[in-house]
C-alpha positions as a LaTeX table, in Angstrom:
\begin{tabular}{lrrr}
\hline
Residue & $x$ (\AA) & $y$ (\AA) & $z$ (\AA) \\
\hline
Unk1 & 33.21 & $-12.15$ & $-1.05$ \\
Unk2 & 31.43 & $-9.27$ & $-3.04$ \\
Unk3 & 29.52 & $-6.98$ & $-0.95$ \\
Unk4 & 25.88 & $-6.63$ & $-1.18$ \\
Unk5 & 26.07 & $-3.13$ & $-3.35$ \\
Unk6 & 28.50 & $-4.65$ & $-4.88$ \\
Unk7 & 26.31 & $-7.40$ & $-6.37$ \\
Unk8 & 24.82 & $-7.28$ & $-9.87$ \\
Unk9 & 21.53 & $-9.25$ & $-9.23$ \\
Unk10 & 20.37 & $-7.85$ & $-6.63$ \\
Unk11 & 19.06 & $-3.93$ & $-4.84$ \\
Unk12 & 20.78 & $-1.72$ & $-2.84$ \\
Unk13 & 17.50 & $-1.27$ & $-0.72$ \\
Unk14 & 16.28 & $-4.38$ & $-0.52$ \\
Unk15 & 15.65 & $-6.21$ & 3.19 \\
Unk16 & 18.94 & $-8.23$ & 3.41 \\
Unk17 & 18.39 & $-11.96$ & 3.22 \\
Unk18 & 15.12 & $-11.51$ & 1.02 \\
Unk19 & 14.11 & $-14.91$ & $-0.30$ \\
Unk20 & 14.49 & $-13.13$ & $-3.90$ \\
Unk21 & 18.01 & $-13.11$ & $-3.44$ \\
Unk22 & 18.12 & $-15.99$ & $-1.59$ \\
Unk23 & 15.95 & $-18.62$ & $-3.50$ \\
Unk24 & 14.61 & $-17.20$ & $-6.77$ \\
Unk25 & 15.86 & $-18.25$ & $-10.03$ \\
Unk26 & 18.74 & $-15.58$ & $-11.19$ \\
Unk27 & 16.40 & $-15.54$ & $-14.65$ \\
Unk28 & 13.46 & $-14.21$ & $-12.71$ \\
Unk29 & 15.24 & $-11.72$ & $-9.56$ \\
Unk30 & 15.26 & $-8.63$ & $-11.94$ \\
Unk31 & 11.48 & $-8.85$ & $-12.59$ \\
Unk32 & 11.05 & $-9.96$ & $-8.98$ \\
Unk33 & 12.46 & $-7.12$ & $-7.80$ \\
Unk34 & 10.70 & $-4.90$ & $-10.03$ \\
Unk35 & 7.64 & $-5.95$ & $-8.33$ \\
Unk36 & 9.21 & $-5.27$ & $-5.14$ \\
Unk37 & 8.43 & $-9.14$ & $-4.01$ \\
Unk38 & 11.62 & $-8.64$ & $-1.78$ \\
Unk39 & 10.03 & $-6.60$ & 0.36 \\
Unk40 & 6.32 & $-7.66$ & 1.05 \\
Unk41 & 4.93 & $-4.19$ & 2.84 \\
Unk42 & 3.58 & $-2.70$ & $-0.12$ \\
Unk43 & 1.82 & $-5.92$ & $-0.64$ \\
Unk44 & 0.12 & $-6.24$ & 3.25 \\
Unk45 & $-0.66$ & $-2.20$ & 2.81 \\
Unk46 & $-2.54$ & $-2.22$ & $-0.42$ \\
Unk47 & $-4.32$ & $-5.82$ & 0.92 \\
Unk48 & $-5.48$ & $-4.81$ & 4.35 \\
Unk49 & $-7.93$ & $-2.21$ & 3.28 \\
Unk50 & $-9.50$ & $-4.65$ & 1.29 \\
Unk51 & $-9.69$ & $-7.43$ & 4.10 \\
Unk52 & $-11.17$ & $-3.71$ & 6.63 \\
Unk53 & $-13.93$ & $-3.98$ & 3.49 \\
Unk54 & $-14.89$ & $-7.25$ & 4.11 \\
Unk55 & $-15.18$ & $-7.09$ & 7.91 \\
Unk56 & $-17.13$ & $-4.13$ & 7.15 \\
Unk57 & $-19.21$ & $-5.64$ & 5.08 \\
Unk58 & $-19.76$ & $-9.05$ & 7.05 \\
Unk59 & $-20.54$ & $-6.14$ & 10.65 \\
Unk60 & $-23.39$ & $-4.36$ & 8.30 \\
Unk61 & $-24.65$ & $-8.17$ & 6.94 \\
Unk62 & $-23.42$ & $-10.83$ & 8.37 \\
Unk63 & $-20.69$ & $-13.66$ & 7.24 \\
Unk64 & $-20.73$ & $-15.30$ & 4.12 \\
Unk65 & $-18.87$ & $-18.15$ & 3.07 \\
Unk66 & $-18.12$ & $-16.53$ & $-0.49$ \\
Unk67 & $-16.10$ & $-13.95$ & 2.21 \\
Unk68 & $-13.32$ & $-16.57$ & 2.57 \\
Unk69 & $-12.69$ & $-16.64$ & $-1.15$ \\
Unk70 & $-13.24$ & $-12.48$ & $-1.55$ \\
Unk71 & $-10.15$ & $-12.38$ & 1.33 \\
Unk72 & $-8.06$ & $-14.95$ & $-0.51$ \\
Unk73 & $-8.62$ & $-13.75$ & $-3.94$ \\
Unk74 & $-7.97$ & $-9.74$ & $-2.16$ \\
Unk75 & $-4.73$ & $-11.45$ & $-1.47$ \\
Unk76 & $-3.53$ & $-12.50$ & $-4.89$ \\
Unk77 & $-4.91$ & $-9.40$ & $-6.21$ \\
Unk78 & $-2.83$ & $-7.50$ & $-3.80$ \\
Unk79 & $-0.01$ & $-9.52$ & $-5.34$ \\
Unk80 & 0.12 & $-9.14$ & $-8.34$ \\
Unk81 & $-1.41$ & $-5.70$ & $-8.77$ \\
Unk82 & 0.67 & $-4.75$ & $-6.07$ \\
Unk83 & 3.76 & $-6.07$ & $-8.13$ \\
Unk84 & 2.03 & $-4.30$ & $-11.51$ \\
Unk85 & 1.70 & $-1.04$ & $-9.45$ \\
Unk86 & 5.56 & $-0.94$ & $-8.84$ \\
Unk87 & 6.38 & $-2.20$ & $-12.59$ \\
Unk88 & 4.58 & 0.66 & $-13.82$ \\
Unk89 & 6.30 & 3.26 & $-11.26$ \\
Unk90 & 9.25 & 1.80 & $-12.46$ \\
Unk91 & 8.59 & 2.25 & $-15.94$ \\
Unk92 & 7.54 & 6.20 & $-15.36$ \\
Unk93 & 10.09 & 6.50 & $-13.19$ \\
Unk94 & 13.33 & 5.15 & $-14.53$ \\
Unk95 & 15.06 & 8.34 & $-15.16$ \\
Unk96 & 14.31 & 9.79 & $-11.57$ \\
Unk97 & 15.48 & 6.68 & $-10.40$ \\
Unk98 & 19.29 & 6.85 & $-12.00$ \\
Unk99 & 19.47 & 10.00 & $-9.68$ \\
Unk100 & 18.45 & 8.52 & $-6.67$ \\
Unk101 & 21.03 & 6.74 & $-4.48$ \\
Unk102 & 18.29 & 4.49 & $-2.94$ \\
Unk103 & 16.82 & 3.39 & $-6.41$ \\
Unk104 & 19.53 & 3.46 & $-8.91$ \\
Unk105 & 20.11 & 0.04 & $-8.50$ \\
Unk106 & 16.78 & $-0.73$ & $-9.30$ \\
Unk107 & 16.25 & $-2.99$ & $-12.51$ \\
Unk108 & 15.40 & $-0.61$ & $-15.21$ \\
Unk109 & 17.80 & 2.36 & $-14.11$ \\
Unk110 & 20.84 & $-0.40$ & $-13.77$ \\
Unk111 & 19.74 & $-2.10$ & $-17.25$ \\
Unk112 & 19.49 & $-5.46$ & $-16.13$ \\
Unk113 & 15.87 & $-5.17$ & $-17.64$ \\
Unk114 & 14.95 & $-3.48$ & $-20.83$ \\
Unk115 & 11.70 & $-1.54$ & $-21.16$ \\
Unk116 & 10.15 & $-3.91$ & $-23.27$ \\
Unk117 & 10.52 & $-6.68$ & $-21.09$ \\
Unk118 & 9.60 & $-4.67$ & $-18.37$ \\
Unk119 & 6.19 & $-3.73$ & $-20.39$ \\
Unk120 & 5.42 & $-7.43$ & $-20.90$ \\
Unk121 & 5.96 & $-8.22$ & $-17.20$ \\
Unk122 & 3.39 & $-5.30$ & $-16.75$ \\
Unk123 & 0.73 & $-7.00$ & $-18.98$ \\
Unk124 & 1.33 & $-10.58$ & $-17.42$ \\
Unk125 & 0.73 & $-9.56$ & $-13.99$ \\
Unk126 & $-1.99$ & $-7.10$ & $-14.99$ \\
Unk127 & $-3.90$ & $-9.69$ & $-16.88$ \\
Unk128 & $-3.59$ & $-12.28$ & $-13.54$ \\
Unk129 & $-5.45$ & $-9.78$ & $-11.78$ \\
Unk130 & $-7.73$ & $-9.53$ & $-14.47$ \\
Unk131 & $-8.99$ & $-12.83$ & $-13.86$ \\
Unk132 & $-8.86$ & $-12.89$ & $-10.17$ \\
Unk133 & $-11.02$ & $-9.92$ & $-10.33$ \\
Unk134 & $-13.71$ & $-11.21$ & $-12.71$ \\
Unk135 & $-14.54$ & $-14.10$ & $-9.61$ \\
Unk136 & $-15.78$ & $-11.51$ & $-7.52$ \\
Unk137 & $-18.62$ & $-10.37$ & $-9.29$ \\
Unk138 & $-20.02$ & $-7.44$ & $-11.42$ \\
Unk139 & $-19.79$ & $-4.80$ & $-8.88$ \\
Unk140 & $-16.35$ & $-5.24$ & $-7.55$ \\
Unk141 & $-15.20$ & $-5.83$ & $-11.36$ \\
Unk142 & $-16.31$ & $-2.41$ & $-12.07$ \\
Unk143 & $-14.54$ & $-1.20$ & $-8.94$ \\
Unk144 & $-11.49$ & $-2.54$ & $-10.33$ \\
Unk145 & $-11.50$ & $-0.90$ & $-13.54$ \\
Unk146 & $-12.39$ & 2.40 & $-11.75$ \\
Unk147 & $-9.10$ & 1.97 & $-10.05$ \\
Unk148 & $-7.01$ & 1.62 & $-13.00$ \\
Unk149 & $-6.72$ & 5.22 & $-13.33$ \\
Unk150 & $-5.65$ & 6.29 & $-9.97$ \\
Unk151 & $-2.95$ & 3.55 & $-10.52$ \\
Unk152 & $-2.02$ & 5.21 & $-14.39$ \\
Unk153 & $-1.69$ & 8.55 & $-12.41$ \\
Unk154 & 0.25 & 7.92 & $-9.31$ \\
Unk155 & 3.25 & 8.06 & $-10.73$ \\
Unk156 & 3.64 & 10.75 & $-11.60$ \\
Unk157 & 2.11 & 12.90 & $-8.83$ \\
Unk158 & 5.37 & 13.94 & $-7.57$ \\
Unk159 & 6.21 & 15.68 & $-10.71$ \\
Unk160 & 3.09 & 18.51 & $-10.60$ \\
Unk161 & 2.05 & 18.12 & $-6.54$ \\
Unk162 & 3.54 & 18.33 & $-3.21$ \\
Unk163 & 1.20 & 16.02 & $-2.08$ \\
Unk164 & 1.99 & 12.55 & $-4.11$ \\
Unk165 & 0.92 & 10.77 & $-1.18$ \\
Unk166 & $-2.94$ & 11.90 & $-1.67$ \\
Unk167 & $-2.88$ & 9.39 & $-4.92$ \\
Unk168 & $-1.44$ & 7.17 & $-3.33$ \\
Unk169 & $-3.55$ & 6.80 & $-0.75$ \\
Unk170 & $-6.73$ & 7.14 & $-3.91$ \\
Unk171 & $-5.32$ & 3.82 & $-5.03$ \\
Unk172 & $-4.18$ & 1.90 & $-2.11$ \\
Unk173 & $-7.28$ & 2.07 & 0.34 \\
Unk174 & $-9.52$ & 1.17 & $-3.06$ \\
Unk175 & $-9.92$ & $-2.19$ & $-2.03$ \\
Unk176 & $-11.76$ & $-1.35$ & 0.83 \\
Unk177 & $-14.88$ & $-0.51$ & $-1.49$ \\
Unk178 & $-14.26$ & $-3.19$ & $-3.78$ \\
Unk179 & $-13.95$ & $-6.09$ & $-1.39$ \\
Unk180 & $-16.98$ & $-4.62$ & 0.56 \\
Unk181 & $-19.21$ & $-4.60$ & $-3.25$ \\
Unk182 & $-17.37$ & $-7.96$ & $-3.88$ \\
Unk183 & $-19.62$ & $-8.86$ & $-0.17$ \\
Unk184 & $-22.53$ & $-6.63$ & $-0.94$ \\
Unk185 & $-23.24$ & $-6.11$ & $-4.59$ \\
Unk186 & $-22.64$ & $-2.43$ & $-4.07$ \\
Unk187 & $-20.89$ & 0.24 & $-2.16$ \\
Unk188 & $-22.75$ & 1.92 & 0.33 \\
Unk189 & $-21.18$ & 4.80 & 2.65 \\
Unk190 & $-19.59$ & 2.87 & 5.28 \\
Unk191 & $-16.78$ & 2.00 & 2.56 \\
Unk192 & $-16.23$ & 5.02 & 1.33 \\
Unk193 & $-15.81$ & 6.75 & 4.56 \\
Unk194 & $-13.08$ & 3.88 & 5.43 \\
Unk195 & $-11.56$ & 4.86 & 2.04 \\
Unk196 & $-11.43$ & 8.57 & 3.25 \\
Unk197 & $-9.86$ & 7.25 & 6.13 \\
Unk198 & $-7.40$ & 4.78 & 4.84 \\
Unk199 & $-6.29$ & 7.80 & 2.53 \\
Unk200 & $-5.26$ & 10.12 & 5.78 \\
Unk201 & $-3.45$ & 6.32 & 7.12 \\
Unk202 & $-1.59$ & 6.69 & 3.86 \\
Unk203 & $-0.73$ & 10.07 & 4.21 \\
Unk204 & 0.65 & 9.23 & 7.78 \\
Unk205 & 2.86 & 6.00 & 6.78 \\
Unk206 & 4.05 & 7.34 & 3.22 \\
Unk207 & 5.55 & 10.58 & 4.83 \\
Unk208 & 7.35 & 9.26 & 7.11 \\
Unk209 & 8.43 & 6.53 & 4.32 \\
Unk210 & 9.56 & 9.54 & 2.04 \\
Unk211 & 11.43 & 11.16 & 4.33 \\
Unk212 & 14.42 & 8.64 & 3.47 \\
Unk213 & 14.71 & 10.28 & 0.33 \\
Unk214 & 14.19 & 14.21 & 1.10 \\
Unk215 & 17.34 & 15.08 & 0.23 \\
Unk216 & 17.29 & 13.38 & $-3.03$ \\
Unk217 & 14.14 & 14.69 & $-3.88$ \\
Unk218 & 14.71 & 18.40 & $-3.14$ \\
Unk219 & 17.92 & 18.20 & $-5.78$ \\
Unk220 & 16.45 & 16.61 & $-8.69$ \\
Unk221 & 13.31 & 18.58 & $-7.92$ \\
Unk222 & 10.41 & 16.25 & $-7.29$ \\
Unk223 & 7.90 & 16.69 & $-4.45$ \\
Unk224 & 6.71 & 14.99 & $-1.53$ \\
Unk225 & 4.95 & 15.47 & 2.03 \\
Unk226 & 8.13 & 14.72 & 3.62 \\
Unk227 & 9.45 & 17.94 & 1.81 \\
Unk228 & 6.67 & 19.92 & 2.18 \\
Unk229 & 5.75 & 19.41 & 5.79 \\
Unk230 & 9.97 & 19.33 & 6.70 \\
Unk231 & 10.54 & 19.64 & 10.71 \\
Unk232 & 6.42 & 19.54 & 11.23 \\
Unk233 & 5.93 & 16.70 & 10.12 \\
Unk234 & 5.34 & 14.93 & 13.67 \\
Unk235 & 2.94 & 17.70 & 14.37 \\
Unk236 & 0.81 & 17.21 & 11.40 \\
Unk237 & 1.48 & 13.46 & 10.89 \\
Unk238 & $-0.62$ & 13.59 & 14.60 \\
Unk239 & $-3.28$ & 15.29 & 13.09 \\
Unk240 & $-3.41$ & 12.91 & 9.68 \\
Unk241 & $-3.13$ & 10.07 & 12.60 \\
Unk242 & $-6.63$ & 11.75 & 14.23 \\
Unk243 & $-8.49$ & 12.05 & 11.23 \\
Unk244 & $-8.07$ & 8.43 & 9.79 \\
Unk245 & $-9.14$ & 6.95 & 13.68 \\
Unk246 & $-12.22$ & 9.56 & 13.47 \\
Unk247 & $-13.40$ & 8.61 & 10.06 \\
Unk248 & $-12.83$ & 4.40 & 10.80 \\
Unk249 & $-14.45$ & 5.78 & 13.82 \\
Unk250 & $-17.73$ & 6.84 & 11.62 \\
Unk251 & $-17.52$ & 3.72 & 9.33 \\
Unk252 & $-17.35$ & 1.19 & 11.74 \\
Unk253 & $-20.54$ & 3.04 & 13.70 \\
Unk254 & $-22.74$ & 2.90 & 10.20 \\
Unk255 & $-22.43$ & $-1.14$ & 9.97 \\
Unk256 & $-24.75$ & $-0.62$ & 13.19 \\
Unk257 & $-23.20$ & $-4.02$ & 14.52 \\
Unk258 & $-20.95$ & $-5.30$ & 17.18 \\
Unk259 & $-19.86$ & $-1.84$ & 17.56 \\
Unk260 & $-17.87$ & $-2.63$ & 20.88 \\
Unk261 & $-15.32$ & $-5.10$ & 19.34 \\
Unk262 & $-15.08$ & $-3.05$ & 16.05 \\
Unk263 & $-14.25$ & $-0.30$ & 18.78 \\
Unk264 & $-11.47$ & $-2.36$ & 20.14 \\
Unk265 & $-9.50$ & $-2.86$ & 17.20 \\
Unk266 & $-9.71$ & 0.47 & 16.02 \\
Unk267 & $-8.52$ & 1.57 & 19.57 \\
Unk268 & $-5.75$ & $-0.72$ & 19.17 \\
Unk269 & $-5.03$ & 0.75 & 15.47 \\
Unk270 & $-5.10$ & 4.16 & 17.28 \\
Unk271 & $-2.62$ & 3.11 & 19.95 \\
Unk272 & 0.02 & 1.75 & 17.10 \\
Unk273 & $-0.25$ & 5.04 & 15.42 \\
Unk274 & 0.96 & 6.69 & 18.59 \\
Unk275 & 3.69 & 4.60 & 19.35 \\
Unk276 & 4.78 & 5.24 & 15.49 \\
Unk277 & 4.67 & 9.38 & 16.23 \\
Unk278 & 6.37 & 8.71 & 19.78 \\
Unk279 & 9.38 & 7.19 & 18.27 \\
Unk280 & 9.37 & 9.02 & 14.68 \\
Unk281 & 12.45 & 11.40 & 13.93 \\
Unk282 & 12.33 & 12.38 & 10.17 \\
Unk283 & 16.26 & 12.71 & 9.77 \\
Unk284 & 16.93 & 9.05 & 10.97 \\
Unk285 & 16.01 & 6.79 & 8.24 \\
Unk286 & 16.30 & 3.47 & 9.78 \\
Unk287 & 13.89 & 4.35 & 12.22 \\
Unk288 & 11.35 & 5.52 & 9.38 \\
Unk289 & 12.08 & 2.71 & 7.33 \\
Unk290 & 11.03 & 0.52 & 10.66 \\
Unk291 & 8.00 & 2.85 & 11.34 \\
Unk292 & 7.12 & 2.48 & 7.77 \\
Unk293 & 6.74 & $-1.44$ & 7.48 \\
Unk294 & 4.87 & $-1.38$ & 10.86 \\
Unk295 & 2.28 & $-0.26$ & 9.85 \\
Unk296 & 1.27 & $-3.78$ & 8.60 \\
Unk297 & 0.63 & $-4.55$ & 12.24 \\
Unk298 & $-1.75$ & $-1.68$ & 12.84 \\
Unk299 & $-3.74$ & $-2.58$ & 9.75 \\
Unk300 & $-3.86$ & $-6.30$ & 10.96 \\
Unk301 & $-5.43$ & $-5.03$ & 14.72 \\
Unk302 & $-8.18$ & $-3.37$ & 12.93 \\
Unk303 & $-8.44$ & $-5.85$ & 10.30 \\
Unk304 & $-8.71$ & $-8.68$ & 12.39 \\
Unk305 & $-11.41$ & $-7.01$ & 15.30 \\
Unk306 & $-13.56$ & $-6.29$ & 12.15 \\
Unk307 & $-13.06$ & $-10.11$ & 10.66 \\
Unk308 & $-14.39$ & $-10.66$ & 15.13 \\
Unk309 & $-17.21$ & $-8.51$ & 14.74 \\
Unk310 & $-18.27$ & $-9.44$ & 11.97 \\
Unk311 & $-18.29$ & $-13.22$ & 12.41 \\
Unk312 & $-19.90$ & $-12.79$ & 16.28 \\
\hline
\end{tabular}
């Protein structure tokens, strides 16, 4: 029985007993892994900002029942976009990739997709959230667009900054603007200052996800967080940790409602990041790659006290 490296369909990092491997047509795992839909994080991290903007939205003005489609259609978005995110990464990245024991089993760098296909699975999905977008009205459509070229840049970040995780963070925690104009018809500050925040949050997880591949990076010369904050990365990660509960802090306090149970979630969001820095060690990377993905919890406490307050 052939090992799981071993196996040509599917990726050396993937969680084992993904339903990609598991269930997905052998036609469709290479593109399915090049949208990483074997391992759902990305997905919950670049959705929950947007679900933060609608409980934002709904504390400041009250529910809506358009909200229940803005948090499904945030979903599908997240998705696909999500999945056209990692295609394009992919695409930028296929070189770096070969070098890299953790991604050269990826499907470009391995060749069981060609870059034209892999261009054409970039326009699909991109063109899917196209569409999903244009439901949510002229405000939030512009949003998206906006975002397109935070997403264009990303990926290559690492090549001229230390701090890669800064962009990241500039495209991930978008949604929480756009799902709140999707709500409002426009963007006022209470968004943006949970976009501020949600860029710290990304700061925090993404470090602590890159320090898996330090040693990787620091020979074929790309940069990182993880690299450039090394042994103090605890210590600063704590401070990154402060500075996205103070800003939520200010955002949730501008909606001017329910302020108590918005107050509880983000204290439970607070008390998640802590546990994270309590257990983090940046040389073990099973533990990072656990402290990583649980972050979709702490996003779900906050997002779900702000769904509370803003429904009460």
């Amino acid at each position: 029985m052939q090992s799981r490296t071993e196996r040509p369909d599917t990726v050396i990092d993937a969680p084992r007993g993904n339903w990609v491997d598991r269930y997905a047509p052998h036609g469709w795992r290479p593109f399915l892994h090049m949208s990483r839909a074997d391992r759902p994080i990305g997905t919950w991290l670049l959705l929950l900002p947007c679900w933060w903007g609608i409980g934002l939205a709904m504390m400041a003005d009250g529910p809506r029942p358009f909200d229940l489609w803005i948090a499904v259609a945030c979903a599908i978005g997240a998705l696909v976009m999500r999945g056209a995110g990692c295609t394009w990464n992919d695409i930028t990245d296929r070189d770096i990739d070969a070098q890299v024991a953790r991604t050269r089993s990826r499907p470009l760098p391995s060749g069981r997709i060609g870059l034209r296909a892999a261009y054409l699975w970039l326009v699909a999905q991109g063109m899917t959230g196209l569409v999903i977008l244009l439901t949510l009205g002229q405000a939030a459509t512009w949003m998206g667009v906006a975002s397109l070229a935070l997403v264009a840049i990303y990926p290559f970040a690492k090549r001229f900054t230390w701090w890669p995780q800064i962009f990241l963070g500039f495209a991930f925690n978008w949604g929480v603007m756009l799902a709140y104009a999707a709500h409002m018809g426009r963007v006022d500050l209470a968004p943006v200052v949970a976009w501020l925040a949600g860029i710290a949050w990304t700061i925090f997880y993404d470090t602590i996800y890159a320090h898996q591949d330090a040693e990787d990076d620091a020979l074929i010369g790309v940069k990182s967080t993880a690299l450039l904050f090394g042994d103090n990365s605890p210590r600063i990660l704590a401070g990154f940790a402060a500075l996205a509960v103070a800003l939520l802090a200010i955002a949730i306090s501008l909606t001017g409602r329910n302020l108590l149970i918005g107050g509880a979630g983000l204290a439970g969001f607070a008390a998640h990041l802590i546990w994270q820095l309590r257990l983090f060690q940046p040389d073990q990377n099973d533990s990072c790659l656990r402290l990583f993905r649980s972050n979709r919890d702490a996003g779900l406490i906050l997002a779900l006290f702000l769904a509370i307050a803003g429904l009460a």
